[in-house]
mmCIF file of the N, C-alpha and C atoms, coordinates in Angstrom:
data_MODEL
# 
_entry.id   MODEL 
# 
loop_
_atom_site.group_PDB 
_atom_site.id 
_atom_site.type_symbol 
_atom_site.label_atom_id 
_atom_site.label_alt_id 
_atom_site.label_comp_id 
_atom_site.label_asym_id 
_atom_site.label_entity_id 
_atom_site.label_seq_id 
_atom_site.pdbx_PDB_ins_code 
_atom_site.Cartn_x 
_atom_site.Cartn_y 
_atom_site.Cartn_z 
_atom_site.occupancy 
_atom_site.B_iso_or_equiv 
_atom_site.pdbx_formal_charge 
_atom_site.auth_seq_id 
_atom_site.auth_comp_id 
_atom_site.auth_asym_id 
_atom_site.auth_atom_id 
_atom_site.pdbx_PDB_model_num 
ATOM 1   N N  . UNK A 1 1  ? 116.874 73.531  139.969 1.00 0.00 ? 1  UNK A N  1 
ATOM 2   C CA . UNK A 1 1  ? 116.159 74.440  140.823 1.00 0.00 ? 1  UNK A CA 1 
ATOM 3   C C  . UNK A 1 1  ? 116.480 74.180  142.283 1.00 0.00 ? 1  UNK A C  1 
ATOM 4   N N  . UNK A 1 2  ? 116.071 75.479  142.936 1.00 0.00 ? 2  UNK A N  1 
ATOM 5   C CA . UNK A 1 2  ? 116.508 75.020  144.431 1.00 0.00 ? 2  UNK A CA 1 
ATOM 6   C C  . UNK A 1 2  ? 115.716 74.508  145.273 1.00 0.00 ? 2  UNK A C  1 
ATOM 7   N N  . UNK A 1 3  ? 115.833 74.346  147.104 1.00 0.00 ? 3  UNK A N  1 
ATOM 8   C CA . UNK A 1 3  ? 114.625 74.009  147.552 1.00 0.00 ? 3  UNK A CA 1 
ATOM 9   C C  . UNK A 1 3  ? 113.816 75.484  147.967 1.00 0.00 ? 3  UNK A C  1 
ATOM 10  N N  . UNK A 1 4  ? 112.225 74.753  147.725 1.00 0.00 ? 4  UNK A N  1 
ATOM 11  C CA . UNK A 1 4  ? 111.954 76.218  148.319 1.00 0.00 ? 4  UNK A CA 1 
ATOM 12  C C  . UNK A 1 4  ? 111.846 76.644  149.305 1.00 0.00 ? 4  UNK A C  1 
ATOM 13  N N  . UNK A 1 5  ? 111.289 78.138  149.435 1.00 0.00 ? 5  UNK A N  1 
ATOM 14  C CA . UNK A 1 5  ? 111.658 78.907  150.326 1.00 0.00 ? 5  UNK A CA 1 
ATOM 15  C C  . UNK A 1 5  ? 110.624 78.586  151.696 1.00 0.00 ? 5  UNK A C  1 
ATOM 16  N N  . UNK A 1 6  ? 110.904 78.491  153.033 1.00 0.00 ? 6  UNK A N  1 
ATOM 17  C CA . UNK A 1 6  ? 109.655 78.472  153.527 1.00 0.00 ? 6  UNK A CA 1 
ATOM 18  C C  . UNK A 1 6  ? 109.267 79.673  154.078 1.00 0.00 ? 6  UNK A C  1 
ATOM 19  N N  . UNK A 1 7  ? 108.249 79.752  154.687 1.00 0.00 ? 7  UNK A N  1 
ATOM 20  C CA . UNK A 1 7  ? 107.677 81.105  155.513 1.00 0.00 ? 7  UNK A CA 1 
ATOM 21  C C  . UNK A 1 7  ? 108.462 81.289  156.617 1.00 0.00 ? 7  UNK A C  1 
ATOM 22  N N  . UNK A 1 8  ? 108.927 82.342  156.849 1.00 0.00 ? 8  UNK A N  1 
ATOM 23  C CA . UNK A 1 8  ? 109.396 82.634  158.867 1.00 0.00 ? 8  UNK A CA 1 
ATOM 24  C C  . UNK A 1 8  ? 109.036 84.124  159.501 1.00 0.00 ? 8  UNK A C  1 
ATOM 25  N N  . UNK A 1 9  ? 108.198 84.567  158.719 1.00 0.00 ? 9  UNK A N  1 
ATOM 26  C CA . UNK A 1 9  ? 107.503 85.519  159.395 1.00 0.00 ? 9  UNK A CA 1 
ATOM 27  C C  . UNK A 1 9  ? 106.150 85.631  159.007 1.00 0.00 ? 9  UNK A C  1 
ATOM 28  N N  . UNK A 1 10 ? 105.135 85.338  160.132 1.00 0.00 ? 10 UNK A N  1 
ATOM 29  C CA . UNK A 1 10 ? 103.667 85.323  159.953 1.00 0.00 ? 10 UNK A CA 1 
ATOM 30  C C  . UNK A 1 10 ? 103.234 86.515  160.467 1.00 0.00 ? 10 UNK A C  1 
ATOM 31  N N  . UNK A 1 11 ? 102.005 87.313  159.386 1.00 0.00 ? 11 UNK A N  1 
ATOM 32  C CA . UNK A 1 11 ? 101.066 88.546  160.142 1.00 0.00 ? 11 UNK A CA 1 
ATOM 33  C C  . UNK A 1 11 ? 100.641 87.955  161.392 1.00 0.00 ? 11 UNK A C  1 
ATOM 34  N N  . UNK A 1 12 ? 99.924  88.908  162.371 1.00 0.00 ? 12 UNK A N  1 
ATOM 35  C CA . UNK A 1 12 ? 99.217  88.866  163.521 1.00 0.00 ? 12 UNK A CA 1 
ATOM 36  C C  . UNK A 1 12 ? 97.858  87.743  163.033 1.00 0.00 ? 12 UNK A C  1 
ATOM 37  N N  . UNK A 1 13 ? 97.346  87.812  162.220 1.00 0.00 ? 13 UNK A N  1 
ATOM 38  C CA . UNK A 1 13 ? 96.748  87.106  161.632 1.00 0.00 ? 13 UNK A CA 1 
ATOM 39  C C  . UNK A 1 13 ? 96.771  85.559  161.594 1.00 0.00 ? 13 UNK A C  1 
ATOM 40  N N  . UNK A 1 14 ? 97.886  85.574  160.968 1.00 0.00 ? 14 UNK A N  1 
ATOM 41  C CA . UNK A 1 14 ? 98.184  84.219  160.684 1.00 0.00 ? 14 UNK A CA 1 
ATOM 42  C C  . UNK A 1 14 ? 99.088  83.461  161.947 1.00 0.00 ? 14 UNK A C  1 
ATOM 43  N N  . UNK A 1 15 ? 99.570  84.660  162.901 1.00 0.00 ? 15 UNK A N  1 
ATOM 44  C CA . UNK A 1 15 ? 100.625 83.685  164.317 1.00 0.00 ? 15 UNK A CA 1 
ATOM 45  C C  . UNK A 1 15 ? 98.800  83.537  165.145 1.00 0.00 ? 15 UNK A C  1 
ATOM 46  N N  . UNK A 1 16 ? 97.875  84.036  164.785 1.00 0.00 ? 16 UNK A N  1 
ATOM 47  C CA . UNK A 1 16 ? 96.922  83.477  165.688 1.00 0.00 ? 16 UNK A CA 1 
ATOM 48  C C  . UNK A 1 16 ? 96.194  82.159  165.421 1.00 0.00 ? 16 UNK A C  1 
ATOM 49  N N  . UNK A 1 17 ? 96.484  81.915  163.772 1.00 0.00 ? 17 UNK A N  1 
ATOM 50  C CA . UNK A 1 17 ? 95.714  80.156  163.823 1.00 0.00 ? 17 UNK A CA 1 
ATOM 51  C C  . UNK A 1 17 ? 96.806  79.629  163.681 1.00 0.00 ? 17 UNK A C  1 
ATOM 52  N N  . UNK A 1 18 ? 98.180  80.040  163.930 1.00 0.00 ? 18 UNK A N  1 
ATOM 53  C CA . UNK A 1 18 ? 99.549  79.211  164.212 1.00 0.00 ? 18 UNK A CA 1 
ATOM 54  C C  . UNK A 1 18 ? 99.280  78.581  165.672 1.00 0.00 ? 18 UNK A C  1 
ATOM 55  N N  . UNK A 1 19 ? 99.247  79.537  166.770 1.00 0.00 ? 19 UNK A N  1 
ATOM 56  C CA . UNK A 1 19 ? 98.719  79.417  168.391 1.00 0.00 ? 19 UNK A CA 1 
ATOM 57  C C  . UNK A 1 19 ? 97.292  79.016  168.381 1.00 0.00 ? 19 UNK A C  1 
ATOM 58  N N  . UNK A 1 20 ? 96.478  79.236  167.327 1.00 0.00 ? 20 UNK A N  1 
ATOM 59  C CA . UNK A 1 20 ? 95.024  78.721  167.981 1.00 0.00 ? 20 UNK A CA 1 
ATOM 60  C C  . UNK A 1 20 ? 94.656  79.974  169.000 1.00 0.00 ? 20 UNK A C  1 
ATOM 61  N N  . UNK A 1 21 ? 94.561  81.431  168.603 1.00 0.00 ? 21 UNK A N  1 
ATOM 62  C CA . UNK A 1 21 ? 94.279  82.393  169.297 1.00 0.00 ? 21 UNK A CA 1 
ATOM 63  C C  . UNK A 1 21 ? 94.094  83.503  168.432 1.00 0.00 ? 21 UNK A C  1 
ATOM 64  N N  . UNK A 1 22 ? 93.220  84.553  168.684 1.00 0.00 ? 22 UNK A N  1 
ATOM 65  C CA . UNK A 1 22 ? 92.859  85.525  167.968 1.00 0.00 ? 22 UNK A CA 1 
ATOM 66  C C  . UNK A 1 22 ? 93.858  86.431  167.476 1.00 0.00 ? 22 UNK A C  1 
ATOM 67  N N  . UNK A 1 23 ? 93.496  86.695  166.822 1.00 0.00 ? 23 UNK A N  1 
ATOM 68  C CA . UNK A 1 23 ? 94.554  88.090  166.492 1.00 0.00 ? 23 UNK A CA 1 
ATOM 69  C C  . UNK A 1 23 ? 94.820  89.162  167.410 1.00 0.00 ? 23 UNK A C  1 
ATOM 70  N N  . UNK A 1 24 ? 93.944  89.359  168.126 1.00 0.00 ? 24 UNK A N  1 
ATOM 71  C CA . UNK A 1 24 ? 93.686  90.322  169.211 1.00 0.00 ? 24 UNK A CA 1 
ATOM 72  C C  . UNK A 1 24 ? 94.442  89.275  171.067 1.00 0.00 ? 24 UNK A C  1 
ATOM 73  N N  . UNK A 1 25 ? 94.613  88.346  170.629 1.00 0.00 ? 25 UNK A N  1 
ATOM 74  C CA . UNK A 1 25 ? 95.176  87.588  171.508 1.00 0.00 ? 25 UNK A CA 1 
ATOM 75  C C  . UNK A 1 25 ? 96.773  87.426  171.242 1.00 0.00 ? 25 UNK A C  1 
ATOM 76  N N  . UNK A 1 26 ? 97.322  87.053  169.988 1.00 0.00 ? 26 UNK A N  1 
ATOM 77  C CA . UNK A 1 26 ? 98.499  87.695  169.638 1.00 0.00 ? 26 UNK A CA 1 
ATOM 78  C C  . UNK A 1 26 ? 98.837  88.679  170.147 1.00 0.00 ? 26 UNK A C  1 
ATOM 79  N N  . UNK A 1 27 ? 97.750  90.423  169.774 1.00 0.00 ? 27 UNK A N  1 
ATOM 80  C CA . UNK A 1 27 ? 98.802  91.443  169.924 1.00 0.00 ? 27 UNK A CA 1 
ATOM 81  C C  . UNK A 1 27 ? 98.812  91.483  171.613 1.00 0.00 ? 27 UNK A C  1 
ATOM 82  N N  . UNK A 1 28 ? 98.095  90.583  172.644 1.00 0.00 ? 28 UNK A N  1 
ATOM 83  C CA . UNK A 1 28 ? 98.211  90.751  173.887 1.00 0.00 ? 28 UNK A CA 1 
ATOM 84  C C  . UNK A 1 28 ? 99.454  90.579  174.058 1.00 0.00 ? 28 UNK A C  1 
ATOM 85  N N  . UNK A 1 29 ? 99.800  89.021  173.789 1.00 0.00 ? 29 UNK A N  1 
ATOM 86  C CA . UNK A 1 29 ? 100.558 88.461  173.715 1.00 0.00 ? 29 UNK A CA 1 
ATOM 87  C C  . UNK A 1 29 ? 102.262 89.406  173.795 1.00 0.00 ? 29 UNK A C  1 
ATOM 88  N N  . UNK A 1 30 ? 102.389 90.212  172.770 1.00 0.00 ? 30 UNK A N  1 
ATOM 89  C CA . UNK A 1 30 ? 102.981 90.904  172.030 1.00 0.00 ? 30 UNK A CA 1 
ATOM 90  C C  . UNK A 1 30 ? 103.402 92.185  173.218 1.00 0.00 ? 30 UNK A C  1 
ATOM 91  N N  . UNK A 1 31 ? 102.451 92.346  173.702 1.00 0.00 ? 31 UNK A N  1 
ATOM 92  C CA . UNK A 1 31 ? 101.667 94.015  174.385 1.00 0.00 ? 31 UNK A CA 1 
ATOM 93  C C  . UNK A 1 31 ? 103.090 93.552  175.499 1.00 0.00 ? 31 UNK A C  1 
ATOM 94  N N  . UNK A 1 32 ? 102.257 92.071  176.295 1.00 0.00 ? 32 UNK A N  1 
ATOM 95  C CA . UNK A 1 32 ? 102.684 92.042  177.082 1.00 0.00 ? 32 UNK A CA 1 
ATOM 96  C C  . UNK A 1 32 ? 104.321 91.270  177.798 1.00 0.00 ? 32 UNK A C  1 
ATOM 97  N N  . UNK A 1 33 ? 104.743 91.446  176.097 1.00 0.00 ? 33 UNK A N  1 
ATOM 98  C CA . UNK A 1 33 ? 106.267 90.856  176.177 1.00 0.00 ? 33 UNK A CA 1 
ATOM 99  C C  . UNK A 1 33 ? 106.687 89.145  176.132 1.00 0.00 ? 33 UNK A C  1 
ATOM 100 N N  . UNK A 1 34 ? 105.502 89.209  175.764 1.00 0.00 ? 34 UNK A N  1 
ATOM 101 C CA . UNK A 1 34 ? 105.503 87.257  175.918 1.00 0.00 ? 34 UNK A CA 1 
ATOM 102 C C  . UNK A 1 34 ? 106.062 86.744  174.602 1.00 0.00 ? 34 UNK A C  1 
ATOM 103 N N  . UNK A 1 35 ? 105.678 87.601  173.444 1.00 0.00 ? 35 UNK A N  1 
ATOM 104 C CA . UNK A 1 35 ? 105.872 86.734  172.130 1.00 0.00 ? 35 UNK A CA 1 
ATOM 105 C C  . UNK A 1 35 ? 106.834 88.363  171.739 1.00 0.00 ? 35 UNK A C  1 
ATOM 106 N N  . UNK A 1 36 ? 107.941 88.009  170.856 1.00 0.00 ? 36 UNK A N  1 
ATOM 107 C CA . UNK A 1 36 ? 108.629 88.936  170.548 1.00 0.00 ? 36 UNK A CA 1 
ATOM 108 C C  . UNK A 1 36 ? 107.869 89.626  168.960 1.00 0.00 ? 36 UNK A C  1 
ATOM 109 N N  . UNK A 1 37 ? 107.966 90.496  168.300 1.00 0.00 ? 37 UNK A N  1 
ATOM 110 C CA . UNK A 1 37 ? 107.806 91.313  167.162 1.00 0.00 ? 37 UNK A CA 1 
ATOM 111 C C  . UNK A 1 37 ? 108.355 91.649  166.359 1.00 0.00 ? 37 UNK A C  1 
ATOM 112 N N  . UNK A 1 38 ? 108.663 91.929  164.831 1.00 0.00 ? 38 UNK A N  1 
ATOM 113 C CA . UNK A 1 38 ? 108.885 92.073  163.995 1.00 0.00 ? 38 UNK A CA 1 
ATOM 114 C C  . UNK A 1 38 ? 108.390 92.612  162.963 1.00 0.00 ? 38 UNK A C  1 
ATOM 115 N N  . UNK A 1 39 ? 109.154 94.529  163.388 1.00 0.00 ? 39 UNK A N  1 
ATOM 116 C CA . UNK A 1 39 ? 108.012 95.486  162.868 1.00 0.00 ? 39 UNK A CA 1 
ATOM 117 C C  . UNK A 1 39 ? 108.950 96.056  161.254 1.00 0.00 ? 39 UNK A C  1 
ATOM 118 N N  . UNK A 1 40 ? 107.956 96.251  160.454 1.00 0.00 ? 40 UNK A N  1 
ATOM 119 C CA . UNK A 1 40 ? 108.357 96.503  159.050 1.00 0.00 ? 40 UNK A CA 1 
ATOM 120 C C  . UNK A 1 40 ? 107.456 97.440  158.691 1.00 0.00 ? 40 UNK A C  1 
ATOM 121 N N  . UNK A 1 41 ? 107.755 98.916  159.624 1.00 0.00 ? 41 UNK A N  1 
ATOM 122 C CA . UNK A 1 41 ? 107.286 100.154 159.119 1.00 0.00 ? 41 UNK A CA 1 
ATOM 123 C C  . UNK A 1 41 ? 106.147 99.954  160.395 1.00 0.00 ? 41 UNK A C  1 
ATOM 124 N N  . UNK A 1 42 ? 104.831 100.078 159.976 1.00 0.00 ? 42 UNK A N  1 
ATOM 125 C CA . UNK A 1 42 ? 103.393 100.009 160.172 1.00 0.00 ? 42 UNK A CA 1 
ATOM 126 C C  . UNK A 1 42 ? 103.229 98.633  160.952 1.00 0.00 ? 42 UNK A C  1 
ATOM 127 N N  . UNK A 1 43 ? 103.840 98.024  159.911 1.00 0.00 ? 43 UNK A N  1 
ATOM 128 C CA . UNK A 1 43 ? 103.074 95.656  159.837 1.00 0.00 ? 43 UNK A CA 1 
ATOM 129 C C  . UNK A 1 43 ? 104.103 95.143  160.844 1.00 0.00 ? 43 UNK A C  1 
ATOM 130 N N  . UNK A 1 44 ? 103.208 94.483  162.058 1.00 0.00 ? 44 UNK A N  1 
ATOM 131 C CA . UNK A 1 44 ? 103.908 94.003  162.653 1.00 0.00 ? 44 UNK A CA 1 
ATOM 132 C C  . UNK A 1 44 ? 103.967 91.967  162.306 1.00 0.00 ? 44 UNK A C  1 
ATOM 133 N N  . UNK A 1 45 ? 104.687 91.906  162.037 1.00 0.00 ? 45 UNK A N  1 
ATOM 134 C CA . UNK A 1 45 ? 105.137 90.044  161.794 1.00 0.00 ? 45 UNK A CA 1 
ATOM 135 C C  . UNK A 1 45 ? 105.202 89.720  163.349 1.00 0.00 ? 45 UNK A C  1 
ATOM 136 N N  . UNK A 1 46 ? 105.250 88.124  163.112 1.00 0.00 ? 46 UNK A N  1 
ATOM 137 C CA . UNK A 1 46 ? 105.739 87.577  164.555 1.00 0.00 ? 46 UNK A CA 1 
ATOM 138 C C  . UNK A 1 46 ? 106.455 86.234  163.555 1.00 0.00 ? 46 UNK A C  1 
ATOM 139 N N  . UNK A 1 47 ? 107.841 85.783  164.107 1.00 0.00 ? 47 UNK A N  1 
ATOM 140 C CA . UNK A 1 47 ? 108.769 85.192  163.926 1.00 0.00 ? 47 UNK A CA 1 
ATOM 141 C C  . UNK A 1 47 ? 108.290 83.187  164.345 1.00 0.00 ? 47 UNK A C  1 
ATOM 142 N N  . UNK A 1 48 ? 108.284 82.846  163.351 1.00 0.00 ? 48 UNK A N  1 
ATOM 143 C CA . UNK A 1 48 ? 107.950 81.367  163.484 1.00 0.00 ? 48 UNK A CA 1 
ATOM 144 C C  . UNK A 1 48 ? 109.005 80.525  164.507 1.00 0.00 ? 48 UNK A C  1 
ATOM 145 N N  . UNK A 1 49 ? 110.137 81.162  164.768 1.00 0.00 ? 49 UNK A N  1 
ATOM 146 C CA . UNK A 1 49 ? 111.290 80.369  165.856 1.00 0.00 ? 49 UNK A CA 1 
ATOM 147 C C  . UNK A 1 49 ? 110.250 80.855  167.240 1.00 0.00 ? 49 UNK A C  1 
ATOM 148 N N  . UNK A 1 50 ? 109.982 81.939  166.937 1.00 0.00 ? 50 UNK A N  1 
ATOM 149 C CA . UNK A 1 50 ? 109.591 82.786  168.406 1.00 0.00 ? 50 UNK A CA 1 
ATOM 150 C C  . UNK A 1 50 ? 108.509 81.846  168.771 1.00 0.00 ? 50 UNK A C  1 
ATOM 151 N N  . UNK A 1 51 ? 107.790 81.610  168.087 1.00 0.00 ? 51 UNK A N  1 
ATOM 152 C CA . UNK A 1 51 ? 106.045 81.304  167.838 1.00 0.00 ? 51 UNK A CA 1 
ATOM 153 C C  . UNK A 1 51 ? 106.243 79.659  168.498 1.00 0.00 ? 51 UNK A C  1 
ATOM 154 N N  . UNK A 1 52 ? 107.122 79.213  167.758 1.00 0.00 ? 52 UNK A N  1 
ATOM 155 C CA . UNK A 1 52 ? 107.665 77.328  168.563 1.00 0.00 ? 52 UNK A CA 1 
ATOM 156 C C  . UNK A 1 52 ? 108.247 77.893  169.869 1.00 0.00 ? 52 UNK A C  1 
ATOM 157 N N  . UNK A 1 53 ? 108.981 78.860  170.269 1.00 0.00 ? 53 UNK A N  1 
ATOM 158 C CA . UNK A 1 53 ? 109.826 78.691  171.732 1.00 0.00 ? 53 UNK A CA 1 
ATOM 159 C C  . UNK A 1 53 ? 108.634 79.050  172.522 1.00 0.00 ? 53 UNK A C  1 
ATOM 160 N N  . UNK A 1 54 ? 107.983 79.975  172.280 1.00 0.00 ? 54 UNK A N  1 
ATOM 161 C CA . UNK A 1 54 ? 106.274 80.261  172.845 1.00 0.00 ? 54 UNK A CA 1 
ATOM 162 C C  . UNK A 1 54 ? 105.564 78.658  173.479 1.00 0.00 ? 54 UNK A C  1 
ATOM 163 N N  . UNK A 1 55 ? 105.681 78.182  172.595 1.00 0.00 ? 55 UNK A N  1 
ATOM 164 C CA . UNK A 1 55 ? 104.953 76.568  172.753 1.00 0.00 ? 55 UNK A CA 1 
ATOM 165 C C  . UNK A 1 55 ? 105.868 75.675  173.697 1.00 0.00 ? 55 UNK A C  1 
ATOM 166 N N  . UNK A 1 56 ? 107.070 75.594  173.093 1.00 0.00 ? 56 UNK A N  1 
ATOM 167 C CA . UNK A 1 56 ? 107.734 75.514  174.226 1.00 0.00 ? 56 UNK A CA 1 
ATOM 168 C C  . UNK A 1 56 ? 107.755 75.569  175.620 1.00 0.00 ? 56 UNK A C  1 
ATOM 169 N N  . UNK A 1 57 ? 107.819 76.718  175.468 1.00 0.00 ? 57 UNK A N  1 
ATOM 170 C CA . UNK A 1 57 ? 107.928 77.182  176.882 1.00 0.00 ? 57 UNK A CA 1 
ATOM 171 C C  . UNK A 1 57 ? 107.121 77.003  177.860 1.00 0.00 ? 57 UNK A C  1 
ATOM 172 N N  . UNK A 1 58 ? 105.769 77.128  177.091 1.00 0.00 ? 58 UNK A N  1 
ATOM 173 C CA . UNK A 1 58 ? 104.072 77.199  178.161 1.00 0.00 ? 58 UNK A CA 1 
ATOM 174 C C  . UNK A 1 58 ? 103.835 75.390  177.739 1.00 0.00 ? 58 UNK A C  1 
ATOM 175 N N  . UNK A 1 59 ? 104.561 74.599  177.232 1.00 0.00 ? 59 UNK A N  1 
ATOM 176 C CA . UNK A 1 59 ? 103.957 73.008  177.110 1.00 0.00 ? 59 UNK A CA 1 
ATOM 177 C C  . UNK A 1 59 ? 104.523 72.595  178.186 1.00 0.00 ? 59 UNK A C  1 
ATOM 178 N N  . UNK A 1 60 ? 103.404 72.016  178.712 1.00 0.00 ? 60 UNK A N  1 
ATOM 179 C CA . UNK A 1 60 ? 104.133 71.177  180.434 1.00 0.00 ? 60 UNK A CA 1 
ATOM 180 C C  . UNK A 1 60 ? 103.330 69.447  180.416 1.00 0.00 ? 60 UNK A C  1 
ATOM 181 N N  . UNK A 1 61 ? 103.607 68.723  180.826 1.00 0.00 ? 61 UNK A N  1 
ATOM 182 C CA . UNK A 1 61 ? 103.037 67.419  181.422 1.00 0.00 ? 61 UNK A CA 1 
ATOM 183 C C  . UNK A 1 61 ? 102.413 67.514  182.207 1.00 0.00 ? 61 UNK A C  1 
ATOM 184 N N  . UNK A 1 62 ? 101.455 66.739  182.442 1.00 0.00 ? 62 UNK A N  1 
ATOM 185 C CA . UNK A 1 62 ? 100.218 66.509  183.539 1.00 0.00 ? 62 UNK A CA 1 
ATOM 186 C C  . UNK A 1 62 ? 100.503 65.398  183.769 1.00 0.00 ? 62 UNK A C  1 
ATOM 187 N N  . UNK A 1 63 ? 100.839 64.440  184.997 1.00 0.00 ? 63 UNK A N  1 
ATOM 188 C CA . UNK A 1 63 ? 100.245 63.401  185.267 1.00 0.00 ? 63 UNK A CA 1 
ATOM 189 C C  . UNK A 1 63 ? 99.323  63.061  186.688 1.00 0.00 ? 63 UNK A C  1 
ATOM 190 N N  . UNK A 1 64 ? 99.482  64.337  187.072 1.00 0.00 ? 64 UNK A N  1 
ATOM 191 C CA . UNK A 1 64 ? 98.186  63.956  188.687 1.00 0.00 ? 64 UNK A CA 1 
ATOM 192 C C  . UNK A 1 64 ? 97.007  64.610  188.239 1.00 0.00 ? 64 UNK A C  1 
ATOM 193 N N  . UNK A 1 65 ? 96.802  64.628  186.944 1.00 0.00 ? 65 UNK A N  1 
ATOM 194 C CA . UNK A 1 65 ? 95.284  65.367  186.762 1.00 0.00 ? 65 UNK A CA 1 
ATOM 195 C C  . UNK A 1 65 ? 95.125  66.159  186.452 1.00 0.00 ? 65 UNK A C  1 
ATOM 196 N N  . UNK A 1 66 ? 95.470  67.302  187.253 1.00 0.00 ? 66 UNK A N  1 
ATOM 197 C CA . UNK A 1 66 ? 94.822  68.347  187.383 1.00 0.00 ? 66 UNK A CA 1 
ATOM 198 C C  . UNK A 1 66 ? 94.769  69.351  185.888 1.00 0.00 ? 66 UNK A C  1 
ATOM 199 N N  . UNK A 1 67 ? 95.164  69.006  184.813 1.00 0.00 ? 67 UNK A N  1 
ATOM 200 C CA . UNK A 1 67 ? 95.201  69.667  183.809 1.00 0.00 ? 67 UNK A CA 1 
ATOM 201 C C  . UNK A 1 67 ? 94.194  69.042  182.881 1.00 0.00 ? 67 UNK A C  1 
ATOM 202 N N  . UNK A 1 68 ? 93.773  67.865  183.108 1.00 0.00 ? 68 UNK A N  1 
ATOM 203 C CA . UNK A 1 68 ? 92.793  67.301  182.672 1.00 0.00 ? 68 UNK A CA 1 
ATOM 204 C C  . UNK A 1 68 ? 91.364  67.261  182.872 1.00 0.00 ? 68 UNK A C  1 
ATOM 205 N N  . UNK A 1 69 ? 90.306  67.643  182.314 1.00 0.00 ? 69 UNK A N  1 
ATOM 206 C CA . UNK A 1 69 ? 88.906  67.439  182.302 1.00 0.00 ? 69 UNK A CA 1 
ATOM 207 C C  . UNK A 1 69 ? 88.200  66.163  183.223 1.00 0.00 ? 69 UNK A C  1 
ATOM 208 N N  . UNK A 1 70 ? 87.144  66.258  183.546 1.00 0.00 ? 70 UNK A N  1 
ATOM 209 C CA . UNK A 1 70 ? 86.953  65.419  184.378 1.00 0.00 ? 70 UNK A CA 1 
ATOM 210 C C  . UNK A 1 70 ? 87.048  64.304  183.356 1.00 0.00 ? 70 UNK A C  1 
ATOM 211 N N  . UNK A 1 71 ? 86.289  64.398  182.399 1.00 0.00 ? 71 UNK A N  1 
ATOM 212 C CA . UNK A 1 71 ? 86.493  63.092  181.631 1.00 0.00 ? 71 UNK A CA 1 
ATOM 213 C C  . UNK A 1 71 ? 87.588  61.865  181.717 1.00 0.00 ? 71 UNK A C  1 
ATOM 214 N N  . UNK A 1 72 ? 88.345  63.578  180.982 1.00 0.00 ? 72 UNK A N  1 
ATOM 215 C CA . UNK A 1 72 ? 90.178  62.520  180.561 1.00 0.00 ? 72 UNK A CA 1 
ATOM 216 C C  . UNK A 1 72 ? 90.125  61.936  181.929 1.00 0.00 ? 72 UNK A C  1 
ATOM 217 N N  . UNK A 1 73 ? 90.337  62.773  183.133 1.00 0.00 ? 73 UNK A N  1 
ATOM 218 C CA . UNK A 1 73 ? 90.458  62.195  184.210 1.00 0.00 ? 73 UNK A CA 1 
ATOM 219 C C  . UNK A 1 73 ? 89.753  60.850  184.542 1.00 0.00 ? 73 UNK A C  1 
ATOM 220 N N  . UNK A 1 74 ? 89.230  60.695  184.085 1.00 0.00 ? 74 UNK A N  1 
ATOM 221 C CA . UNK A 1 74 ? 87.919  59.642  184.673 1.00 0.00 ? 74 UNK A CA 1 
ATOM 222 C C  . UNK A 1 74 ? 87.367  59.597  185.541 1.00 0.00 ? 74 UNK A C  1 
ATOM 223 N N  . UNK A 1 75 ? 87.017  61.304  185.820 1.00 0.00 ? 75 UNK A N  1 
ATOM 224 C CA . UNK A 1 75 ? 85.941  61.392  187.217 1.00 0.00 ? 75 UNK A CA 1 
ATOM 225 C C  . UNK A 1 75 ? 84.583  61.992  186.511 1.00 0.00 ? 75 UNK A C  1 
ATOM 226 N N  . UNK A 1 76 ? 84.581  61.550  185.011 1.00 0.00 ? 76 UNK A N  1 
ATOM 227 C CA . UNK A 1 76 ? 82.897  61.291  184.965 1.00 0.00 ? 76 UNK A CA 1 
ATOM 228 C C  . UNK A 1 76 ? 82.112  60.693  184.824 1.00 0.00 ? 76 UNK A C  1 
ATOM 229 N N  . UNK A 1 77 ? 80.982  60.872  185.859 1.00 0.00 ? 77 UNK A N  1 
ATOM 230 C CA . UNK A 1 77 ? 79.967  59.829  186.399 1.00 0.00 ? 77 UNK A CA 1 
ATOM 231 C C  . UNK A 1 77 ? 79.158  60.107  185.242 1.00 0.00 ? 77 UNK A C  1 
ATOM 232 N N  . UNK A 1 78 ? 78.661  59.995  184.253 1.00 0.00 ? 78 UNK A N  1 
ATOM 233 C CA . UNK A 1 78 ? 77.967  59.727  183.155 1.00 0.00 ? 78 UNK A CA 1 
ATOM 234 C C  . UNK A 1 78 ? 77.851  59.434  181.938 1.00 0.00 ? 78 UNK A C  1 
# 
């Protein structure tokens, strides 16, 4: 037998608990040219390469803070 197959195209549905964002945050996403599409008639897919270069792209480093909570930061007093 062979290996199997994996997934590479997720509904709107499913690229939103891929991103941790609604479905309705996807099709923003989508609307507004950020995440590419993959339409099959009616059903629009979104592409699992697309969905990692997405992450990619918007993942940055913090090290002066400012992306951090006061906590992480350790500016909380309680």
């Amino acid at each position: 037998m062979g290996e199997p197959v994996s997934k590479r195209l997720y509904s709107v549905k499913e690229a939103g608990k891929y991103l941790g964002r609604s479905p309705w945050g996807i099709r923003h996403l989508i609307w507004e040219g950020h995440l590419p599409q993959v339409r099959q008639g009616r059903r629009v897919m979104v592409d699992i390469v697309d969905m990692d270069k997405f992450i990619e792209k918007h993942k940055r480093e913090s090290n002066d803070g400012y992306d951090l909570s006061q906590e992480e930061a350790g500016l909380d007093n309680g």
